[in-house]
C-alpha positions in Angstrom: -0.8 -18.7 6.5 0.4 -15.5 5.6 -0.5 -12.6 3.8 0.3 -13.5 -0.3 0.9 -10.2 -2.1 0.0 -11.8 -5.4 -3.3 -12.9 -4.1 -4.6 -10.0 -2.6 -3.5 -8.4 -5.9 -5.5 -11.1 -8.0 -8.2 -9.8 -5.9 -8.1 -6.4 -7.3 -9.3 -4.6 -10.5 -5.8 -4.0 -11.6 -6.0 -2.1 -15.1 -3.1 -1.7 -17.9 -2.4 1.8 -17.4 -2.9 2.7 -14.4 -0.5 4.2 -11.6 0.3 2.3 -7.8 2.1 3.5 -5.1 3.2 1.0 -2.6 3.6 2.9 0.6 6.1 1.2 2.9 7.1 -1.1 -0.4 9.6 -2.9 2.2 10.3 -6.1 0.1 8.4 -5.1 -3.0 6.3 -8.0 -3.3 3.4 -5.7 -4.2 5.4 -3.0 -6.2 6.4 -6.2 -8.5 3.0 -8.1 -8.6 1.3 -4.9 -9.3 4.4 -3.8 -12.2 3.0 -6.8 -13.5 -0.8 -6.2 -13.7 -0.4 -2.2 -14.8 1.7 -3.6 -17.4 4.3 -1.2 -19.4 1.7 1.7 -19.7 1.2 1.8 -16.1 3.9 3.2 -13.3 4.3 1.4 -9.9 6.2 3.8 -7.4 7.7 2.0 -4.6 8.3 4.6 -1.7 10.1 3.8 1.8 11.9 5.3 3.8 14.9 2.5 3.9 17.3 2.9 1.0 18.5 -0.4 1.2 15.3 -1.9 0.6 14.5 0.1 -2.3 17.8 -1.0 -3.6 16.9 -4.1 -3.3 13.2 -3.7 -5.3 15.0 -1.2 -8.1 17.6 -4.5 -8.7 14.6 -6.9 -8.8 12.5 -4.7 -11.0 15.7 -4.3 -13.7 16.1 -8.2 -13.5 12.7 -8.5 -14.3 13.2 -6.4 -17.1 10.1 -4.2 -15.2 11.0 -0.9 -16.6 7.8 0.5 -14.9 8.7 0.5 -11.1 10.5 3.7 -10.0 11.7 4.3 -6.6 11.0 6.6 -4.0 12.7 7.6 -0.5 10.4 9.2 1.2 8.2 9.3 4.4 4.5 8.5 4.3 4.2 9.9 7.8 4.3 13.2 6.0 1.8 15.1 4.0 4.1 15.3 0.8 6.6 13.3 2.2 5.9 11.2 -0.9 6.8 14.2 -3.2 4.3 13.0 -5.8 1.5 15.6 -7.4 -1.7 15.6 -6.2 -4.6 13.7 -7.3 -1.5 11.5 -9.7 -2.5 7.8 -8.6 -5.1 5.2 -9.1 -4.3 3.3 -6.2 -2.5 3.1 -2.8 -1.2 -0.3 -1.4 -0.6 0.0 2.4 0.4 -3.9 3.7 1.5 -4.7 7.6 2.6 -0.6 7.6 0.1 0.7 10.0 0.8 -1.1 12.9 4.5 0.2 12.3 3.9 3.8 12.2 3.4 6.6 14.8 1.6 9.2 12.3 -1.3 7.0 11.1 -3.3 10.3 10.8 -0.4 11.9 8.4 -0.6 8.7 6.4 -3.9 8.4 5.3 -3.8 11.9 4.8 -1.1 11.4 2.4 -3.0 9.0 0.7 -5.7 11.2 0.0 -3.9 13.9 -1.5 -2.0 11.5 -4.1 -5.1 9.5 -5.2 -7.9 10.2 -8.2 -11.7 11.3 -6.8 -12.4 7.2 -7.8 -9.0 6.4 -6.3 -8.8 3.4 -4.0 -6.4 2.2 -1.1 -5.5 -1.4 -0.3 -5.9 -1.8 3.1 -3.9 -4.8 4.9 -3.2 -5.3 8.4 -2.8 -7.9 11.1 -5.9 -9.2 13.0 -4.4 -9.4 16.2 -1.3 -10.2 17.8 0.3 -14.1 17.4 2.4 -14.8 20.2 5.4 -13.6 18.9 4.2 -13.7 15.4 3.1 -10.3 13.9 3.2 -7.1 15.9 2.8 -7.0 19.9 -0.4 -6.3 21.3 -0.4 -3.1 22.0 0.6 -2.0 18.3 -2.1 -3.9 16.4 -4.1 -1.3 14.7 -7.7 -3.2 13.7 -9.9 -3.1 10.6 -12.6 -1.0 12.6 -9.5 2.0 12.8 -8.5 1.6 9.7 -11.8 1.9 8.2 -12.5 5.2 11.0 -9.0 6.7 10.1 -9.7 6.5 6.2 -13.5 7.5 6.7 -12.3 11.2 8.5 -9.9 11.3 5.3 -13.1 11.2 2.5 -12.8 7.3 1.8 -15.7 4.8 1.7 -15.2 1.1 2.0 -16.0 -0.6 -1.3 -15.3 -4.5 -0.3 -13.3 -6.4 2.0 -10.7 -9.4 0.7 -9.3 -12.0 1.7 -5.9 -10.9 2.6 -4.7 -14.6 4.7 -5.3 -16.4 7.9 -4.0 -13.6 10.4 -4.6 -10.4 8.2 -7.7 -7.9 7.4 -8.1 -6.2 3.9 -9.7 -3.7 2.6 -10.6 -1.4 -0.3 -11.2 2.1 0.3 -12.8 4.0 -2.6 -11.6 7.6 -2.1 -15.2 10.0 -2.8 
């Protein structure tokens, strides 16, 4: 089975209020699950560096009537590539994006500068590479790096989830 955004969100301590930022949004299944949990107070930026796909998420969120999902084009592979303040989030959702990207390092890094001190990232990632399903071999990027990348970066693990039958997750509590 795959990965379900909703479940790995149920997973979470989502609070009213508070602000996400779904790096590599993609679809937006997690920028519209989480709209939903940080409820009208809170603020779910979806950043990506495809406009078409955030297109897609801004048209979902209005037909939703989710007036608390703004989009972003930007580049996580960059420090400030996502142009938000420092120290302005309460969480960071990163789903299937590290196996896709060259600057992991830039990234997490990124990540570190937009969260709280208490701030947490959402880790998820493939396991391992399915015969044609998920990314090849060579690209797979496993819990153990994850956890070393965010480490060097000032993050802690707080507790692993259950993220499906071929994916690892994580929550990172920034220090």
């Amino acid at each position: 089975m795959f990965s379900d955004p909703q479940k790995n969100i149920d997973q979470l301590n989502l609070l009213l209020g508070q602000v996400v930022v779904d790096f590599g949004s993609g679809s937006g299944h997690y920028t519209l699950a989480a709209a939903l949990k940080v409820g009208e107070s809170g603020r779910v930026y979806a950043v990506d560096i495809q406009k078409d796909l955030l297109a897609r998420i801004k048209n979902e969120a209005r037909r939703r009537n989710l007036s608390n999902v703004e989009i972003i084009w930007g580049d996580i592979e960059q420090i400030g590539g996502t142009r938000l303040k420092d120290a302005s989030a309460d969480w960071v959702f990163m789903s299937n994006v590290l196996f896709q990207i060259s600057n992991k390092e830039a990234c997490a890094g990124e990540a570190a500068r937009i969260l709280k001190s208490g701030g947490r990232a959402l880790i998820i990632d493939w396991t391992d590479s399915f015969e044609g399903l998920g990314p090849e071999q060579s690209a797979v990027f496993t819990r153990d790096s994850a956890v070393s990348l965010f480490s060097n970066k000032g993050f802690s693990v707080e507790k692993d989830i259950s993220a499906g039958e071929h994916h690892f997750g994580i929550m990172m509590l920034k220090k």
